[in-house]
N, C-alpha and C positions, 0 to 999 in steps of 0.2 A: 794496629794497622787498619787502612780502612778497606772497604771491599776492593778497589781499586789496585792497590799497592798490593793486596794478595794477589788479584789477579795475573800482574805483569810480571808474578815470579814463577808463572807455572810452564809459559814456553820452551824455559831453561830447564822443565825436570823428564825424567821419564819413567814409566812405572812398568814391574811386571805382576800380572793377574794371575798368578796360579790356583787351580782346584778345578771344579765342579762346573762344566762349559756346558751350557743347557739350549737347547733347540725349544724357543715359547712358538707353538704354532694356535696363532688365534683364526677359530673358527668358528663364519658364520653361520647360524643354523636357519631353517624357515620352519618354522613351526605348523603351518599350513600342506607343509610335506609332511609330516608326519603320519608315513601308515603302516600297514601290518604287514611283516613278511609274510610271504606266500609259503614257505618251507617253515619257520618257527611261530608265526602270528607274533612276533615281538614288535612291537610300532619301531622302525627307526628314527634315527636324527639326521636330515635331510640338508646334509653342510651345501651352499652357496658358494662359500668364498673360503680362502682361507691366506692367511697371513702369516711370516715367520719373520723370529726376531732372537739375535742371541740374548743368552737369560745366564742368570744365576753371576759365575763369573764374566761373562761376554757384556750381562748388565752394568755389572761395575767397569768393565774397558770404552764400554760405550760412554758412560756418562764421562769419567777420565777424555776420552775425545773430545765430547762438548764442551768442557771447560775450558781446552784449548793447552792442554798438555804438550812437551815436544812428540812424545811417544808413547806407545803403548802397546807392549806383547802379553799372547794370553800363552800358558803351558798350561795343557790340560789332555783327557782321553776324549778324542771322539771316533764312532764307530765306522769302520768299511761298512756303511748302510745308507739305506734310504734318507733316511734323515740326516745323517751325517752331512752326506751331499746336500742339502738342504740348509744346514748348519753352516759347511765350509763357503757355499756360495754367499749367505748371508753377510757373511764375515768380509768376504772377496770385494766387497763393493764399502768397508770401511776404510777407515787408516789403522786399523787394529792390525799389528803382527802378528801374521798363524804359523811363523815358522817353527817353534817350540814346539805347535802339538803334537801327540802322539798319533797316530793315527793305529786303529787295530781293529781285525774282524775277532777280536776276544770277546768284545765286551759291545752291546750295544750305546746310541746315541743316548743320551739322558735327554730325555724330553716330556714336556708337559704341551699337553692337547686340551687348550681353554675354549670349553663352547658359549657363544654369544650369542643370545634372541637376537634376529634380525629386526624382530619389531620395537623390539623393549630397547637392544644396546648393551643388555645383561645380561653376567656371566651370571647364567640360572640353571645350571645342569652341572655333575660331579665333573670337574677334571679329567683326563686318562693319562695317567705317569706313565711313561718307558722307564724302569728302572732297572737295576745289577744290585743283584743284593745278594751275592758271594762275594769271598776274597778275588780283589784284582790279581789278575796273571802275574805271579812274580818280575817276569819279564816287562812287562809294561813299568809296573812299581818301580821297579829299578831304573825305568830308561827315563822318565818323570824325575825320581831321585836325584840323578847323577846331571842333569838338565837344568836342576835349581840349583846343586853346589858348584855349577859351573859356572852358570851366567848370574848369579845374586850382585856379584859386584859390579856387572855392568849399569844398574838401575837404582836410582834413588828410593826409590820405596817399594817396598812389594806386599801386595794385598792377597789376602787368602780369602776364597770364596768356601768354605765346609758348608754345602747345601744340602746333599744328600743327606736325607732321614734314616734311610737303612743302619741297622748296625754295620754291616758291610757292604763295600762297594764302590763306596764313596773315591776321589782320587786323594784327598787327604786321608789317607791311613797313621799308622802310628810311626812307618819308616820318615812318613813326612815331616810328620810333627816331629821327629829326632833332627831329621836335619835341617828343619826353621830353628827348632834352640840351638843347633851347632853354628849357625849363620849366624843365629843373634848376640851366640856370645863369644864368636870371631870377627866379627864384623858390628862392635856394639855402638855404633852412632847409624846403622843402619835402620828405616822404620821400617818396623814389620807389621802388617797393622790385620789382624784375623778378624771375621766374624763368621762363628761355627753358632751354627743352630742347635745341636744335641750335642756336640764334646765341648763348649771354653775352656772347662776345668781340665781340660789336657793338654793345653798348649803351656811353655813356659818362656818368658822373657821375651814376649811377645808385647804389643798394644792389642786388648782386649776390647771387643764392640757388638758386647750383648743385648739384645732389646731386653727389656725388664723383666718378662716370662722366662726367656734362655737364663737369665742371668740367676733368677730365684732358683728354675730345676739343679743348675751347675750347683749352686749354694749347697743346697738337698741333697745331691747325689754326692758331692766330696766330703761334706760336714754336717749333715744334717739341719742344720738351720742358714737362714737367709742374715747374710752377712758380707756385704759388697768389700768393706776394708779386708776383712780374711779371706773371701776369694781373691781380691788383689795379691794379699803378701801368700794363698798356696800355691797361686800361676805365677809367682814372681814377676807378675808383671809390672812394666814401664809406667805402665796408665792402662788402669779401667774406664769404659767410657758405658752405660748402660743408658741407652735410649728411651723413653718414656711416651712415646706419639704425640700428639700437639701439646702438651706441656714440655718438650725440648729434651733435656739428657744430662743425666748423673757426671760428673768428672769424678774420680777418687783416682788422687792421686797425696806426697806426700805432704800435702797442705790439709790432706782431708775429704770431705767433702760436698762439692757444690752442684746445686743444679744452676744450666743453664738454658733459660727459656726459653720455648722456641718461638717463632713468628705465627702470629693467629692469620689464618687464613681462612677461614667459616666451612661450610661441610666440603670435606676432598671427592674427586671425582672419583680416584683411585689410589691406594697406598700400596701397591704391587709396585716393588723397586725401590719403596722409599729409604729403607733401610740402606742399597746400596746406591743410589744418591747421596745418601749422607756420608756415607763413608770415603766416597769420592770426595766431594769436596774437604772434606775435615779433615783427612790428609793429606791434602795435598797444603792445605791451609794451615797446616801444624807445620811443615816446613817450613813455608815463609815465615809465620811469625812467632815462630819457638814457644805461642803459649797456649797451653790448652783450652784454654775460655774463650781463646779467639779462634781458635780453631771448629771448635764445635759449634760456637754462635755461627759461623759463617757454612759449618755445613747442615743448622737450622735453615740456614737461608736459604741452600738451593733444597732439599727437601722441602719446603713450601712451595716451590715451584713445582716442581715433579709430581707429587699427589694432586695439584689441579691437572692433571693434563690426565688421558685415559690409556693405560697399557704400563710400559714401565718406561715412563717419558725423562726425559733428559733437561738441564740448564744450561744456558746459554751466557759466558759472560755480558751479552746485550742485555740479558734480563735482568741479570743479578744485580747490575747496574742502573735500572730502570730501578730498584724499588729501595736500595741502601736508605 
């Protein structure tokens, strides 16, 4: 199919985003401010500006927006907090559905605070994560739970965001993972499409979308050796897709497997996002054209796009089409 005939089958679909709904607040710093507290002598960091953007899951509903999807809901936790309010207003000014989420004063907002030189433009200073790195409130877990067995067959495809790095905390827990395999294998033409940072090797009968470092540790930690065909057949999955960075992405599926190349694009501005830019499109591109080669070639293409741009930038069917 060609990018074209993809595109004009995505209005007809609609997606839901579940997992890990993240508050990106970029903030700018002046370097020039930087002096010593009068109580500690620690120099601080002297923020200007600052900017918020949903991340993690919100990233992949956003990009699903740009490409001109019918719809798009996210189910996730976010916290009765500051940020939360931050997050939910973000969200309020997209076409992204926030009616699924949880809302709870259990558990804080997951948020990452990226500091940027105002002079430079770069992120030159550590991060500061807001993270929950205990078990989620049974309570929540459940209301999540019972939220995706409910609504899964409303939605052509449903995307999993597992962001969180914690051993716990995360809103993909293991009740979740029980009921995406229950979904997948009650509803088996349904696409379920994960990409989990530290668990793949737990999910089953899913569509797997490891980047190459997730994909080798999963190897390791289930089997001790790196082995993409037997982590496909220990996750039972549909399609392994392991992502490579500007060389494109592994398919293994039961043909085998094949890389497919991605588009050279010369040095990226940023690859924050790209991951779920690709995922965006490549599923939504695997519907239309039932083949995996085409699918991932096309969510190469908008991935090329998105790493030129700075932050965790989005594709536009106007561009995709600019450059076929």
């Amino acid at each position: 199919m060609t990018t074209s005939q993809i595109l004009d089958a995505f209005p007809r679909l609609n997606a839901l985003v579940v997992g890990d709904v993240c508050l990106d607040r970029w903030c700018r710093y002046d370097p020039a401010a930087s002096e010593e507290s009068r109580e500690t002598g620690i120099r601080r960091i002297g923020v200007v500006s600052t900017q918020v953007t949903p991340g993690a899951a919100g990233t992949v509903a956003k990009n699903l927006c740009a490409l001109g999807i019918g719809g798009v809901a996210l189910l996730g936790i976010v916290g009765e907090d500051g940020h939360g309010y931050e997050l939910m207003r973000a969200l309020g000014g997209s076409e992204i559905s926030t009616e699924l989420i949880v809302r709870s004063s259990l558990i804080p907002t997951f948020t990452y605070t990226k500091l940027i030189n105002n002079e430079t433009g770069k992120e030159d200073l550590p991060r500061v994560d807001y993270i929950y790195s205990h078990a989620l409130p049974s309570a929540v877990e459940q209301q999540v739970s019972a939220s995706l067995r409910m609504f899964s067959s409303h939605f052509d495809v449903i995307f999993v965001s597992d962001q969180a790095e914690t051993e716990a905390g995360g809103v993909v827990t293991p009740l979740i993972r029980q009921t995406l395999a229950r979904i997948a294998e009650e509803q088996p033409e349904k696409l379920i499409w994960v990409d989990s940072r530290r668990r793949p090797e737990h999910f089953r009968r899913v569509i797997l979308k490891p980047n190459r470092d997730e994909a080798d540790a999963a190897c390791l930690r289930a089997f001790g050796a790196i082995d993409y065909k037997r982590l496909r057949e220990y996750t039972q999955s549909k399609l392994l897709i392991v992502t490579c960075g500007g060389e494109g992405a592994l398919v293994i599926d039961d043909a085998g497997e094949t890389l497919v190349p991605g588009r050279s694009v010369g040095e990226p501005v940023d690859v924050c996002g790209a991951g779920d830019s690709f995922s965006a499109g490549s599923a939504l591109a695997l519907i239309a054209s039932k083949s995996p080669a085409e699918a991932v070639a096309f969510g190469n293409l908008v991935a090329s796009i998105t790493v030129m741009k700075p932050g965790t930038g989005v594709a536009t069917p106007e561009e995709l089409l600019a450059i076929q």
